[in-house]
N, CA, C and O of each residue as an XYZ file, in Angstrom:
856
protein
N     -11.012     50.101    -41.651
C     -10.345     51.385    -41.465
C     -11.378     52.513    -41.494
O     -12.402     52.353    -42.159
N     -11.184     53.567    -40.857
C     -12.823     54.357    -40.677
C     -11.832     55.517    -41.448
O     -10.612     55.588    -41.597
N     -12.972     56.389    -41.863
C     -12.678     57.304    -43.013
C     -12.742     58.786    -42.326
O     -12.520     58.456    -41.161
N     -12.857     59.804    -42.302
C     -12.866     61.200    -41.964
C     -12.826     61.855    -43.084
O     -11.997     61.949    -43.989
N     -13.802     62.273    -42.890
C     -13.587     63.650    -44.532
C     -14.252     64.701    -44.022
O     -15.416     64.840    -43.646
N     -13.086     65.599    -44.083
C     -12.819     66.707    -43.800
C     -11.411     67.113    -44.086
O     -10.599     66.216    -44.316
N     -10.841     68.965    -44.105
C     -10.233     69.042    -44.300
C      -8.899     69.952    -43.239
O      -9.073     70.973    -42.573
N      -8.042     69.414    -43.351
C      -7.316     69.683    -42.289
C      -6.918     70.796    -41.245
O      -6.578     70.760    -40.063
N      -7.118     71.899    -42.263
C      -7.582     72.954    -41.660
C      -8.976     73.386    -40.798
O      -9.112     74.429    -40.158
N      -9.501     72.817    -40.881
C     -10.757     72.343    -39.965
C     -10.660     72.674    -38.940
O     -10.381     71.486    -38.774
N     -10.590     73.162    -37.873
C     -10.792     73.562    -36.156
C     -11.592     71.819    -35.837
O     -11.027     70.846    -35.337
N     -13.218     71.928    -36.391
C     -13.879     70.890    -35.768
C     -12.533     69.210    -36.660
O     -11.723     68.482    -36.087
N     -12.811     69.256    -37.653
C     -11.796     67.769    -37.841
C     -10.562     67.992    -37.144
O     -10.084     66.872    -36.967
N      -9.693     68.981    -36.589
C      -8.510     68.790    -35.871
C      -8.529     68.397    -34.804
O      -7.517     67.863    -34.351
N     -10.102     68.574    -33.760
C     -10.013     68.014    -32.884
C     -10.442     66.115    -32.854
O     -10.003     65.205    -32.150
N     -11.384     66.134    -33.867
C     -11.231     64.669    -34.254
C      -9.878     63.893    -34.315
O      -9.447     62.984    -33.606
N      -9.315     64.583    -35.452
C      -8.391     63.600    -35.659
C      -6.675     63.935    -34.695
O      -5.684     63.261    -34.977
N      -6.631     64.964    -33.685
C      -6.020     64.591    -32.798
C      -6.257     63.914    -32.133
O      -5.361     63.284    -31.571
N      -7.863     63.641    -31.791
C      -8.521     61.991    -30.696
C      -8.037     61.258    -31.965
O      -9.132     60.751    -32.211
N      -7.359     60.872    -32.821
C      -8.099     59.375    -33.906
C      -6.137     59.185    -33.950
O      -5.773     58.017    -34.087
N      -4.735     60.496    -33.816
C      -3.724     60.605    -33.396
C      -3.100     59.672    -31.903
O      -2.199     58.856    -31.710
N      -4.190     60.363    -31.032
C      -3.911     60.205    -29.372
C      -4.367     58.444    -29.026
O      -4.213     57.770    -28.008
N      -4.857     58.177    -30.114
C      -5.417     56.565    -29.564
C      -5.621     55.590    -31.193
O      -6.478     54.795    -31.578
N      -4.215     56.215    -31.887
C      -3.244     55.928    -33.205
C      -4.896     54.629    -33.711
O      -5.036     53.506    -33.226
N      -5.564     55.084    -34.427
C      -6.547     54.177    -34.834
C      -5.963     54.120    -36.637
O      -5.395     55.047    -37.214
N      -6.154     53.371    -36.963
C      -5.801     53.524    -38.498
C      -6.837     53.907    -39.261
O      -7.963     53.411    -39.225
N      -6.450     54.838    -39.993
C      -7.600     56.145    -40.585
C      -7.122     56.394    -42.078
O      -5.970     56.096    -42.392
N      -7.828     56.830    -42.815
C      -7.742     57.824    -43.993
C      -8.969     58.986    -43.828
O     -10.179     58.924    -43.609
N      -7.860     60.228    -44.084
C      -8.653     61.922    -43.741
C      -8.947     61.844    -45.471
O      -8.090     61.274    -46.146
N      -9.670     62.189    -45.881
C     -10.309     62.942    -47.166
C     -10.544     64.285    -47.352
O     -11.590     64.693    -46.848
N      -9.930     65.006    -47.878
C      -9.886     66.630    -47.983
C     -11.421     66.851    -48.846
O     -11.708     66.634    -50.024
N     -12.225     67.370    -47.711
C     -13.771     68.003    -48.267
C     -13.738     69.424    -47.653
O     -12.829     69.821    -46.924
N     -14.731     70.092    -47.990
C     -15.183     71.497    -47.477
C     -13.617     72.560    -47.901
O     -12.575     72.055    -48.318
N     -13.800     73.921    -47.685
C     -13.350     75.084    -47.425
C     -12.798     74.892    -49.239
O     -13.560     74.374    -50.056
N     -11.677     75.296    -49.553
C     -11.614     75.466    -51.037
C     -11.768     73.893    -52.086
O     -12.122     73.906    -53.265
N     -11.493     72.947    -51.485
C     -11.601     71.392    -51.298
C     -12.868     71.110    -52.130
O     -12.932     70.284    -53.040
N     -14.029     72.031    -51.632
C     -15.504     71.680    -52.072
C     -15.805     70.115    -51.492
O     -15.221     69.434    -50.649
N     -16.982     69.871    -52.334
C     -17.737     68.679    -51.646
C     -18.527     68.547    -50.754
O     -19.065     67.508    -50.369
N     -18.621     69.400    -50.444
C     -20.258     69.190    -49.037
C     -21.438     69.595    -49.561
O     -22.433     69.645    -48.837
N     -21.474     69.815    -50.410
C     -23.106     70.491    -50.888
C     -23.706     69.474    -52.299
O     -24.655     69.748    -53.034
N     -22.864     68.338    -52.355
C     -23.231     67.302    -53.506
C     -24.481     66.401    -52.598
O     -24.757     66.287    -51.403
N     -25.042     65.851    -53.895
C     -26.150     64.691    -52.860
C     -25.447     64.028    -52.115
O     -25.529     64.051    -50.887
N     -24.606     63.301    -52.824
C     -23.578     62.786    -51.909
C     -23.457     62.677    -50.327
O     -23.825     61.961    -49.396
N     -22.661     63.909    -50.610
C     -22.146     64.395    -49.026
C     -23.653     64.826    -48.481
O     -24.086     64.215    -47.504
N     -24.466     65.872    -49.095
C     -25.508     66.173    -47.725
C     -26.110     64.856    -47.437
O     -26.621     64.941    -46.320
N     -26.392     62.942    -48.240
C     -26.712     62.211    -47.354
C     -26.166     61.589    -46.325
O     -26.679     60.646    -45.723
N     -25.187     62.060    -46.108
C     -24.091     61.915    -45.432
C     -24.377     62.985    -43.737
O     -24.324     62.678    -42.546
N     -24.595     63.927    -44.276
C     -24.595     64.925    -43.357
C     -25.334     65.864    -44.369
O     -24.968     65.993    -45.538
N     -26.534     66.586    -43.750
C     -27.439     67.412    -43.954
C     -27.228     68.763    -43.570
O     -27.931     69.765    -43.693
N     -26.656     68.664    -43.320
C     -25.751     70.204    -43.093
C     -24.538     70.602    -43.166
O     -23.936     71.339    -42.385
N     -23.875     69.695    -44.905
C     -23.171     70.044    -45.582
C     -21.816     70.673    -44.633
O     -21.201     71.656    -45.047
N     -21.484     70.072    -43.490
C     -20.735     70.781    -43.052
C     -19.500     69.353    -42.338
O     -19.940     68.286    -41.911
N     -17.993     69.701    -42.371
C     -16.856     68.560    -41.787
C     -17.024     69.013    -40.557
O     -17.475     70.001    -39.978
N     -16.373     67.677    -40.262
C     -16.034     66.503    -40.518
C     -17.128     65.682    -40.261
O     -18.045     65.948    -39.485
N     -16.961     64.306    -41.181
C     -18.062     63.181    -41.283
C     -17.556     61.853    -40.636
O     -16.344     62.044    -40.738
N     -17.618     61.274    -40.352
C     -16.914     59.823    -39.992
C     -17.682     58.589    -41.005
O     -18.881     58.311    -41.003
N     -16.808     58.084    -41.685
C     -17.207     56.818    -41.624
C     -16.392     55.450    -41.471
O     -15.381     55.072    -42.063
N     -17.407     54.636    -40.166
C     -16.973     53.589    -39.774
C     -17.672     52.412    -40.242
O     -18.895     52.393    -40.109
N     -16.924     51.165    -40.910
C     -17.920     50.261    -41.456
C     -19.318     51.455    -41.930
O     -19.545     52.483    -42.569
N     -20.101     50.173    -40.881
C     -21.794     50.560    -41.629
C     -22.345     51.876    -41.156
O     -23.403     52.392    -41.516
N     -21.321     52.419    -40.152
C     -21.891     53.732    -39.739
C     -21.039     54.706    -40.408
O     -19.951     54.443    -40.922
N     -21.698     56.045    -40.363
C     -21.677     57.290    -40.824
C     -22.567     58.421    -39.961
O     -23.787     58.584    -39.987
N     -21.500     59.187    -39.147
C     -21.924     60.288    -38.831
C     -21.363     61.279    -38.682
O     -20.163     61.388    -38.933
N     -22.151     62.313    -38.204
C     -21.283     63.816    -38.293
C     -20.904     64.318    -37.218
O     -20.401     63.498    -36.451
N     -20.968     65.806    -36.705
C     -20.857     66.211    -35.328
C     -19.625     65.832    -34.930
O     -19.333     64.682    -34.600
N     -18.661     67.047    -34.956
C     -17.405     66.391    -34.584
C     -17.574     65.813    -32.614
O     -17.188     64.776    -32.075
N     -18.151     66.772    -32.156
C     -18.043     65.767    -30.636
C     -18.904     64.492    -30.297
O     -18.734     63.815    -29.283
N     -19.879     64.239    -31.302
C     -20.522     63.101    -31.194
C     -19.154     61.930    -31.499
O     -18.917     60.850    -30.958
N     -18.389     62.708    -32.639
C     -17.846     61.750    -33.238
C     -16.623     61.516    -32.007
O     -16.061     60.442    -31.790
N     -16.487     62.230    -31.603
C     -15.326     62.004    -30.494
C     -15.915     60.981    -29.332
O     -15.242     60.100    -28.797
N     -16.928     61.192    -29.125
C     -17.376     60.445    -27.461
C     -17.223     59.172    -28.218
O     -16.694     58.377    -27.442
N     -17.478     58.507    -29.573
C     -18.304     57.739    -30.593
C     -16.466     56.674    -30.218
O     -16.220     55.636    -29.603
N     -15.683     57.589    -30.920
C     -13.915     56.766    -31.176
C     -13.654     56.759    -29.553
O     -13.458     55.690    -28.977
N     -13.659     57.679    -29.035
C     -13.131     57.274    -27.573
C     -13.909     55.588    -26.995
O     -13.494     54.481    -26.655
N     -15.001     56.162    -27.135
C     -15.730     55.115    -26.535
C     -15.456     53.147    -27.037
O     -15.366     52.145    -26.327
N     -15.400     53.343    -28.580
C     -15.391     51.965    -29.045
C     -13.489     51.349    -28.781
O     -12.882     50.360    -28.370
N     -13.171     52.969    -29.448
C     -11.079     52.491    -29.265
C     -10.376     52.441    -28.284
O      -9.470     51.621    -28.132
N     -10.791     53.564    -27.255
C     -10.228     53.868    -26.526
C     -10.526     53.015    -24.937
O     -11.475     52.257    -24.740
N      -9.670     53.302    -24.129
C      -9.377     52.122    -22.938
C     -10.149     52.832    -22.102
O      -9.690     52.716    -20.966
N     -11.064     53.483    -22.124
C     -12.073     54.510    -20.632
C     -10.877     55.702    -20.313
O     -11.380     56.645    -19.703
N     -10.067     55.799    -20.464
C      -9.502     57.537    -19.879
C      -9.727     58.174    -20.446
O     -10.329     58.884    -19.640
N      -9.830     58.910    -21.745
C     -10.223     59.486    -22.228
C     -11.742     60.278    -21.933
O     -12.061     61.449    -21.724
N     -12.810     58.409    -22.078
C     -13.628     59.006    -22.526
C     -14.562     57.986    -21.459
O     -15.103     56.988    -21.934
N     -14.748     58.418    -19.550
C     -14.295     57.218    -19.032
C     -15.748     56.371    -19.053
O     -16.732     56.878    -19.592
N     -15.805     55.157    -18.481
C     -16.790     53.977    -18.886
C     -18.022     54.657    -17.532
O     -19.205     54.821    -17.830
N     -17.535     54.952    -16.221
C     -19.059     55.435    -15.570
C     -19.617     56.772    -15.798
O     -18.906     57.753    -16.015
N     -20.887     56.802    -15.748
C     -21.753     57.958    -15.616
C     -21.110     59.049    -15.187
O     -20.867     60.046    -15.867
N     -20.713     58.794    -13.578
C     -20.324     59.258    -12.967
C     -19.363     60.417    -12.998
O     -19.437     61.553    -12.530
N     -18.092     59.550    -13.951
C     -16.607     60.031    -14.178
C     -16.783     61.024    -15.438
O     -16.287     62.144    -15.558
N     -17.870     60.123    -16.628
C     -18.312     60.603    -17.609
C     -18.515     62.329    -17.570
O     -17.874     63.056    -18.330
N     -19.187     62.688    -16.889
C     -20.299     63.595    -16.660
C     -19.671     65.086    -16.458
O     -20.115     66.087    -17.019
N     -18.377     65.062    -15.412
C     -17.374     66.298    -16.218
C     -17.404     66.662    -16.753
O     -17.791     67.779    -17.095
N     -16.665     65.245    -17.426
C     -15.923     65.818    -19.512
C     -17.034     66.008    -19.915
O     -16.954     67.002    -20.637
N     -18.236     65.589    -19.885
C     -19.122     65.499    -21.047
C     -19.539     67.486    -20.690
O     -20.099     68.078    -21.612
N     -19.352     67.948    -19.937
C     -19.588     69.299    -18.981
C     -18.792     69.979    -19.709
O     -19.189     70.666    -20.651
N     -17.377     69.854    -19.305
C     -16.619     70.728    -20.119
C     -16.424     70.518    -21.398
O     -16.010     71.453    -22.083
N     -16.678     69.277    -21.970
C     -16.691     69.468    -23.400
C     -17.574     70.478    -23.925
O     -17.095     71.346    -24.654
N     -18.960     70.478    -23.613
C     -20.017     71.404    -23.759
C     -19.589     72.966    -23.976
O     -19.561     73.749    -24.926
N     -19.299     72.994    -22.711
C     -18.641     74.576    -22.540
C     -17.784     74.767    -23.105
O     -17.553     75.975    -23.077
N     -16.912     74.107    -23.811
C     -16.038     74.254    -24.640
C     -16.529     74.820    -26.012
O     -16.198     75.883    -26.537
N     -17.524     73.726    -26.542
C     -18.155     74.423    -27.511
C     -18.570     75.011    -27.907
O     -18.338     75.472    -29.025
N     -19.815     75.418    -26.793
C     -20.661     76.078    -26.750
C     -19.967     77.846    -26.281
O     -20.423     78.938    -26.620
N     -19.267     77.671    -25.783
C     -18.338     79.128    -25.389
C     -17.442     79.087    -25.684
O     -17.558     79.784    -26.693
N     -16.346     78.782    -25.657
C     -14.909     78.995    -25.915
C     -14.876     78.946    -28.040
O     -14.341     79.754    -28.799
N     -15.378     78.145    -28.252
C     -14.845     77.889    -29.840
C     -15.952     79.259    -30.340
O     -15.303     80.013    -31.066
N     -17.088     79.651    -30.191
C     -17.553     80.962    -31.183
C     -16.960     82.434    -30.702
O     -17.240     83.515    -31.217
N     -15.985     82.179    -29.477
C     -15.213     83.593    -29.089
C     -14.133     83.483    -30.029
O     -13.944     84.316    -30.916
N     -13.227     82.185    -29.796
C     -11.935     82.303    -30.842
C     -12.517     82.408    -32.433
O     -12.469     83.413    -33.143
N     -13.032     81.196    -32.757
C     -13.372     80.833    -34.149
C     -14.007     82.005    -35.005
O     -13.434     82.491    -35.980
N     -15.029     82.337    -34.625
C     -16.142     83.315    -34.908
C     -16.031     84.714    -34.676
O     -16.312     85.501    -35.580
N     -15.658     85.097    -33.583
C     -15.554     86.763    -32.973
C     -14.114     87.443    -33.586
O     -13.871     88.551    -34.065
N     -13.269     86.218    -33.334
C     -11.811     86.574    -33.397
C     -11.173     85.937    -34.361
O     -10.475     86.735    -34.987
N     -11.084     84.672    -34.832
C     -10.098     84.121    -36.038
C     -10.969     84.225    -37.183
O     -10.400     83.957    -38.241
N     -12.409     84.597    -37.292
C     -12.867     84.784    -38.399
C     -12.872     86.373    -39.072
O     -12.909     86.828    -40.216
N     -12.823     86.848    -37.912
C     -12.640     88.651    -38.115
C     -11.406     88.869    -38.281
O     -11.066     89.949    -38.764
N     -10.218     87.680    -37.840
C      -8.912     88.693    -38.183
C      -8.080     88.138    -39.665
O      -7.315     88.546    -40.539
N      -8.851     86.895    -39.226
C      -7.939     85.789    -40.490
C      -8.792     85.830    -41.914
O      -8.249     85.906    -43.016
N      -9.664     85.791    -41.779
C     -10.781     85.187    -42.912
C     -11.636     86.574    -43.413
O     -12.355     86.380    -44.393
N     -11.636     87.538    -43.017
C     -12.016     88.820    -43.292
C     -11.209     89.951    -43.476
O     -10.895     90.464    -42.401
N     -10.747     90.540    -44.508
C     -10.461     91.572    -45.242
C     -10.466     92.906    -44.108
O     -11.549     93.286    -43.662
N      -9.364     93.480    -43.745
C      -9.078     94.612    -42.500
C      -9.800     95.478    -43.128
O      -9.807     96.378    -42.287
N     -10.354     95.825    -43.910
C     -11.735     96.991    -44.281
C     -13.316     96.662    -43.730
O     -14.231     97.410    -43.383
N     -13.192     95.174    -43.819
C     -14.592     94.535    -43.534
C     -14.850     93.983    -42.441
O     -15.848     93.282    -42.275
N     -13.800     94.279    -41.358
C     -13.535     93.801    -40.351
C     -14.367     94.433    -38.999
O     -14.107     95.515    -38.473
N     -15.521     93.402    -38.537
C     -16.403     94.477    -37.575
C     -15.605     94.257    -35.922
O     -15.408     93.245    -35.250
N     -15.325     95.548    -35.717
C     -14.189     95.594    -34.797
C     -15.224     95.820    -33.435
O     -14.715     95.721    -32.319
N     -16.272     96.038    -33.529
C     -16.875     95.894    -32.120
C     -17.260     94.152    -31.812
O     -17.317     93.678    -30.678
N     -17.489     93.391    -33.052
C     -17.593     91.994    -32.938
C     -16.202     91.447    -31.849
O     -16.045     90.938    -30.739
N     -15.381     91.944    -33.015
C     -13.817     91.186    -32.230
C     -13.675     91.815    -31.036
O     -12.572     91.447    -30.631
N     -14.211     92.641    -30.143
C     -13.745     93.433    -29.464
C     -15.046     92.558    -28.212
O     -14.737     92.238    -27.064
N     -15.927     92.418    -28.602
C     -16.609     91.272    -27.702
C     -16.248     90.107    -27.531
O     -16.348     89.466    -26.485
N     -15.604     89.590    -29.003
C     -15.111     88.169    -28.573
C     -13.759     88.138    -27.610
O     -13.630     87.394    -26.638
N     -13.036     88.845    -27.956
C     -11.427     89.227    -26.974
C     -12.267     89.552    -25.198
O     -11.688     89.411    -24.121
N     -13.099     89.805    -25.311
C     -13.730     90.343    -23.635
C     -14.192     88.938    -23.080
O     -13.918     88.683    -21.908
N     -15.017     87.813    -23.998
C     -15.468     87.287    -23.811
C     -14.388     86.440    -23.162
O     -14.283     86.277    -21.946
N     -13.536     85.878    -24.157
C     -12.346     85.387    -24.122
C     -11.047     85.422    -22.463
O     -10.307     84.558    -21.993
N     -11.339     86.850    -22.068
C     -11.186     87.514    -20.954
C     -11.896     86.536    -19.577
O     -11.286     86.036    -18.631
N     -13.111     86.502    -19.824
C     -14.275     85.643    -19.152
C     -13.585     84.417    -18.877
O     -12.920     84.082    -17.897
N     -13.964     83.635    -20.252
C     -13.430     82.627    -20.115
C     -12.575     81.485    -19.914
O     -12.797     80.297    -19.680
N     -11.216     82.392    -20.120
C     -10.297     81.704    -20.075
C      -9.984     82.095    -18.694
O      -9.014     81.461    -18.278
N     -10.364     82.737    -18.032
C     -10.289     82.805    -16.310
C     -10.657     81.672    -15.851
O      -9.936     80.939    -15.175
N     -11.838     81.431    -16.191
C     -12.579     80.253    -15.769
C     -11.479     79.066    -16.335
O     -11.129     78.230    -15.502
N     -11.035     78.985    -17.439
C     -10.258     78.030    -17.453
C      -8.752     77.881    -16.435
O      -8.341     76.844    -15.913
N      -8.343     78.782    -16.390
C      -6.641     79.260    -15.667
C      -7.508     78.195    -14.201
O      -7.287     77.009    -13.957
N      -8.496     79.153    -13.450
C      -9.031     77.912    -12.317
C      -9.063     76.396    -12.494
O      -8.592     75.474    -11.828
N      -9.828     76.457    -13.692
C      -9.675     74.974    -13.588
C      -8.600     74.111    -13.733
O      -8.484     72.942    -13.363
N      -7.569     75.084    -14.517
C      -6.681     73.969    -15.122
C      -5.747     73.912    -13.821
O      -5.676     72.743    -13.440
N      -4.891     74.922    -12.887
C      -4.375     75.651    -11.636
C      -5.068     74.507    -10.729
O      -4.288     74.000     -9.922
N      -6.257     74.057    -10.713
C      -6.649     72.960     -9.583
C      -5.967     71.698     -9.956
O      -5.176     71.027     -9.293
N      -6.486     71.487    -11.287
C      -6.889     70.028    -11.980
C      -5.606     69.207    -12.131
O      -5.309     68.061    -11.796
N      -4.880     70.296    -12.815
C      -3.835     69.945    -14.091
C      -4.655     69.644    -15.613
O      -4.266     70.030    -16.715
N      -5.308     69.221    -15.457
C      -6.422     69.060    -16.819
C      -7.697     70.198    -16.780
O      -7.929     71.119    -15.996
N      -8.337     69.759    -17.860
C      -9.573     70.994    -17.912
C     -10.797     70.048    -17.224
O     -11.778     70.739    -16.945
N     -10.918     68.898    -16.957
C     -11.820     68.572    -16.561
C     -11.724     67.454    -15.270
O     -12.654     66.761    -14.858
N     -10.229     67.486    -14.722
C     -10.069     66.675    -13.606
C      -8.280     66.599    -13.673
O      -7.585     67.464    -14.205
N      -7.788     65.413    -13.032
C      -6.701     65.107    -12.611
C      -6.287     64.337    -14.080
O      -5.108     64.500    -14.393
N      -6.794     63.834    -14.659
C      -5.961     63.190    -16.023
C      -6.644     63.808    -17.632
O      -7.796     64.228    -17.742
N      -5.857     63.752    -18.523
C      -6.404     64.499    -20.189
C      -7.306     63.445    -20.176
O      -7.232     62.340    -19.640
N      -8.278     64.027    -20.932
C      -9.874     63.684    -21.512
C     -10.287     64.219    -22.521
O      -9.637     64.920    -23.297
N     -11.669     63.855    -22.596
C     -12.148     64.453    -24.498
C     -12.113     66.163    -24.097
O     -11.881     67.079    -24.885
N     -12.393     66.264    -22.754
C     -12.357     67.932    -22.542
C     -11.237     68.810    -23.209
O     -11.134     69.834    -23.884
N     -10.657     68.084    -22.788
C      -8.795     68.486    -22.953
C      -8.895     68.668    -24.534
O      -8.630     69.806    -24.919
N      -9.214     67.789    -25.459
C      -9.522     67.661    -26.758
C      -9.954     68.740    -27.353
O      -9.276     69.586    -27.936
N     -11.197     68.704    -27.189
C     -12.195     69.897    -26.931
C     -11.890     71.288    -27.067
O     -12.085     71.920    -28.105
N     -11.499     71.675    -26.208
C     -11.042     72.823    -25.461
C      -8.996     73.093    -25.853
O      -8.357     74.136    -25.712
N      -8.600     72.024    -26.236
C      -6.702     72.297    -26.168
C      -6.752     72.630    -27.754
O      -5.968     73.525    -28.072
N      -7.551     72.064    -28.848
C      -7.586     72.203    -30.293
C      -7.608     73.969    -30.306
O      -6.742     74.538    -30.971
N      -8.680     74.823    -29.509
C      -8.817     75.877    -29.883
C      -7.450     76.673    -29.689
O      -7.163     77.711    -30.284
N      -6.730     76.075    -28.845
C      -5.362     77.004    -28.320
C      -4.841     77.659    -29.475
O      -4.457     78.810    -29.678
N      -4.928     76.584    -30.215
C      -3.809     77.052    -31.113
C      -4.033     77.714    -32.140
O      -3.188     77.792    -33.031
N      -5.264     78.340    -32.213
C      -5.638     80.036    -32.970
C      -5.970     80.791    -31.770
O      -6.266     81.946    -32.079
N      -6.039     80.556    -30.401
C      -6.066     81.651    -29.707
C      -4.246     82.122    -29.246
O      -3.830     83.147    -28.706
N      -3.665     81.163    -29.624
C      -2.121     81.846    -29.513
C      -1.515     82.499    -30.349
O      -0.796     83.492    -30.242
N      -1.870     81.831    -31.303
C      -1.757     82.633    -32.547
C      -2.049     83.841    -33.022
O      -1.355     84.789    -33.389
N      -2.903     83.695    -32.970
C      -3.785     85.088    -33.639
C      -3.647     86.491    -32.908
O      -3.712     86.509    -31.679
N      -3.463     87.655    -33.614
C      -2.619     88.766    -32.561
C      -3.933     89.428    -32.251
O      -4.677     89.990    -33.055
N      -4.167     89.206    -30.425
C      -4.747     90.054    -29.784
C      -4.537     89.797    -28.620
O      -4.033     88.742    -28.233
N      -4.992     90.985    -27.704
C      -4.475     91.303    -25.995
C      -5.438     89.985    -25.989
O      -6.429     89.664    -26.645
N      -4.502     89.217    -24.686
C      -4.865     88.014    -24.174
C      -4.370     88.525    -22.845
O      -3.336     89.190    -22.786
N      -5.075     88.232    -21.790
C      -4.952     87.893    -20.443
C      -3.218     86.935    -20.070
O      -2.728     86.009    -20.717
N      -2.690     87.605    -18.852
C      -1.505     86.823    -18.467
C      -1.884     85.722    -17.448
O      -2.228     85.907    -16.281
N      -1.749     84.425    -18.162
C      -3.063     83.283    -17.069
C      -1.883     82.039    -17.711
O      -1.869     81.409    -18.769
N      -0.764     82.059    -16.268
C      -0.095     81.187    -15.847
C      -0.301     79.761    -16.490
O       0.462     79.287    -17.332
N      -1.502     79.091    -15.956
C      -1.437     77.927    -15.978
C      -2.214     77.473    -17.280
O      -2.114     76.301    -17.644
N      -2.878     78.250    -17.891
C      -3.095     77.924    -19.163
C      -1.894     78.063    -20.223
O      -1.999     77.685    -21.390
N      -0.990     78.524    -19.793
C       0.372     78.963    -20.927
C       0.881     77.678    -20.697
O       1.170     76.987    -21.673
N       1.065     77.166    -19.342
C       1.868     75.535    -18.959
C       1.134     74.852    -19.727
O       1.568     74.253    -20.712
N      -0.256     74.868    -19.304
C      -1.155     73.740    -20.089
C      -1.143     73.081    -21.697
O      -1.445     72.005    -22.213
N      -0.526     74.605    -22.215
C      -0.733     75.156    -23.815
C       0.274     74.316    -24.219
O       0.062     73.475    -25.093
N       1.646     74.473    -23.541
C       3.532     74.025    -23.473
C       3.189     72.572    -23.585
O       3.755     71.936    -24.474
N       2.230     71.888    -22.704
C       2.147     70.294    -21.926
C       1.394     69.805    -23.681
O       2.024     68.896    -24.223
N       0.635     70.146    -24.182
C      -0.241     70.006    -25.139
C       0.712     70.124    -26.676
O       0.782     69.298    -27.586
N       1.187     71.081    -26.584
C       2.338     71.345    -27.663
C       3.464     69.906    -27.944
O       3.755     69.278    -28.962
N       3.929     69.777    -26.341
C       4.395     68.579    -26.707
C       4.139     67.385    -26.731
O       4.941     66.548    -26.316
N       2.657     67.003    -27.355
C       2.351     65.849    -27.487
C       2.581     65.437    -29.217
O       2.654     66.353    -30.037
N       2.645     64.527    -29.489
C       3.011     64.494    -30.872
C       1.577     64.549    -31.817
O       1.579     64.844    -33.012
N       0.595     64.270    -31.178
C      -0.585     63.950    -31.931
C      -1.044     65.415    -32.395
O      -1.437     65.794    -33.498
N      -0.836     66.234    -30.993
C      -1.303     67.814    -31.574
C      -0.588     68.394    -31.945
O      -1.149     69.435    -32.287
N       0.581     68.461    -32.180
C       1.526     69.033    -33.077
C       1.287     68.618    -34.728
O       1.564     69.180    -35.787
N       0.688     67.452    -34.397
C       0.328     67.125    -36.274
C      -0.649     67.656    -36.457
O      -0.759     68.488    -37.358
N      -1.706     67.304    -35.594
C      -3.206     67.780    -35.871
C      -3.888     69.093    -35.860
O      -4.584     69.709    -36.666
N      -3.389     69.330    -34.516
C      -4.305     70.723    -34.216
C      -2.983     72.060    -34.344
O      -3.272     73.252    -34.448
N      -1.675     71.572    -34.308
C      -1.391     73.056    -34.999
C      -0.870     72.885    -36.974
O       0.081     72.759    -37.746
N      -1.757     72.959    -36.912
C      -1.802     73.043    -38.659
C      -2.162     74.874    -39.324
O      -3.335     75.236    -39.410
N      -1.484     75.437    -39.560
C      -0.530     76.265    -40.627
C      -2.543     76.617    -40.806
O      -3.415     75.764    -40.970
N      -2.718     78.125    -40.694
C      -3.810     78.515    -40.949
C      -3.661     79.705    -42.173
O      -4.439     80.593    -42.524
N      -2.602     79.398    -42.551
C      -2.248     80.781    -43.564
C      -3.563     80.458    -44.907
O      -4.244     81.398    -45.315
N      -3.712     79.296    -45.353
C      -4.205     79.075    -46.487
C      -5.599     79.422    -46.206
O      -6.527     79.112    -46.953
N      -5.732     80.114    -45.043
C      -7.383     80.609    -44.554
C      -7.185     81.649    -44.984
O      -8.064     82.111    -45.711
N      -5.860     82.528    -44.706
C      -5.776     84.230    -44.651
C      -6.279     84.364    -45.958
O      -5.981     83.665    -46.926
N      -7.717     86.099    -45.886
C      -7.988     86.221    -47.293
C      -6.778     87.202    -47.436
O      -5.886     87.177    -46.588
N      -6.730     88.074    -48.505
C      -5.981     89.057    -49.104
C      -6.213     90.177    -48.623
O      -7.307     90.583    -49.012
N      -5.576     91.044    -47.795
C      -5.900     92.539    -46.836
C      -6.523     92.092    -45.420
O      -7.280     92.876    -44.847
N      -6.144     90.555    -44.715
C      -6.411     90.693    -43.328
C      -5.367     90.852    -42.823
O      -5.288     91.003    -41.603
């Protein structure tokens, strides 16, 4: 049975363990990090050296990086759609997963759900959030195209992209700021909502983040 420790509120473990949901692997989550503690023991940093969730452990392996850890379960559990077996097919998702990360999660996470949720409305740097909401603007254009072609974010069927990239939805819907009116990402959002795996996983109740005066 492979282990996950991290804690549920997690952005990065929600998208894990909606992949570990979507391809029902038998698991135990371990509540580490955010009030939870545990990442900064010897322990955990030999585990991961940068004290940071989610961790995996499978049998004799142990690693970190939630999208390593995703290509890692798709790849051994999963049947190739997800996470597919050629180079070729691969090379998309492995694309938009990227961009997912690398752009989309420090506009919501960082610019915007950390400035509105996790920071105190006195301490709140409003030209930060005010770049990430623009950015956000950017990007999710780029997504409305892709998804308006695809039906998915990275082709004709859900993938780790979809993963990736569908986990963040659900603090960018949430969270109150002007958002762009972009059709096919609202369908996309609806199609995702009703899957059962992300309804457990990735919309998980962010109140226990809110500090006191955001």
């Amino acid at each position: 049975m492979i282990k996950i420790l991290g804690r549920d509120t997690s952005s990065n473990v929600q998208a894990v363990m909606w992949l570990v949901g979507e391809l029902r692997i038998e698991h135990e989550r371990l509540d580490f990090g955010g009030s939870f503690g545990g990442t900064q023991t010897e322990e955990f940093l030999a585990m991961n050296p940068m004290g940071r969730v989610p961790v995996l452990q499978d049998g004799a392996l142990t690693m970190f990086e939630s999208q390593a850890i995703m290509r890692y379960l798709a790849a051994k559990y999963g049947s190739g759609g997800l996470w597919p077996d050629s180079p070729a097919a691969r090379a998309p998702v492995d694309q938009w997963m990227e961009w997912s990360k690398v752009n989309v999660a420090p506009a919501v996470i960082y610019k915007v759900f950390w400035q509105m949720i996790r920071t105190c409305a006195a301490d709140r740097d409003h030209a930060l959030i005010a770049k990430g909401v623009d950015d956000l603007k950017t990007l999710m254009a780029i997504a409305e195209k892709q998804i308006a072609r695809h039906g998915w974010l990275a082709g004709p069927e859900m993938t780790l992209a979809d993963i990736a990239f569908g986990t963040l939805l659900y603090r960018y819907y949430e969270v109150p700021f002007e958002r762009s009116d972009l059709p096919a990402v609202a369908e996309y959002y609806a199609k995702l909502t009703a899957r059962p795996a992300y309804a457990k996983h990735a919309m998980v109740s962010f109140e226990s983040l809110r500090v006191a005066g955001a």
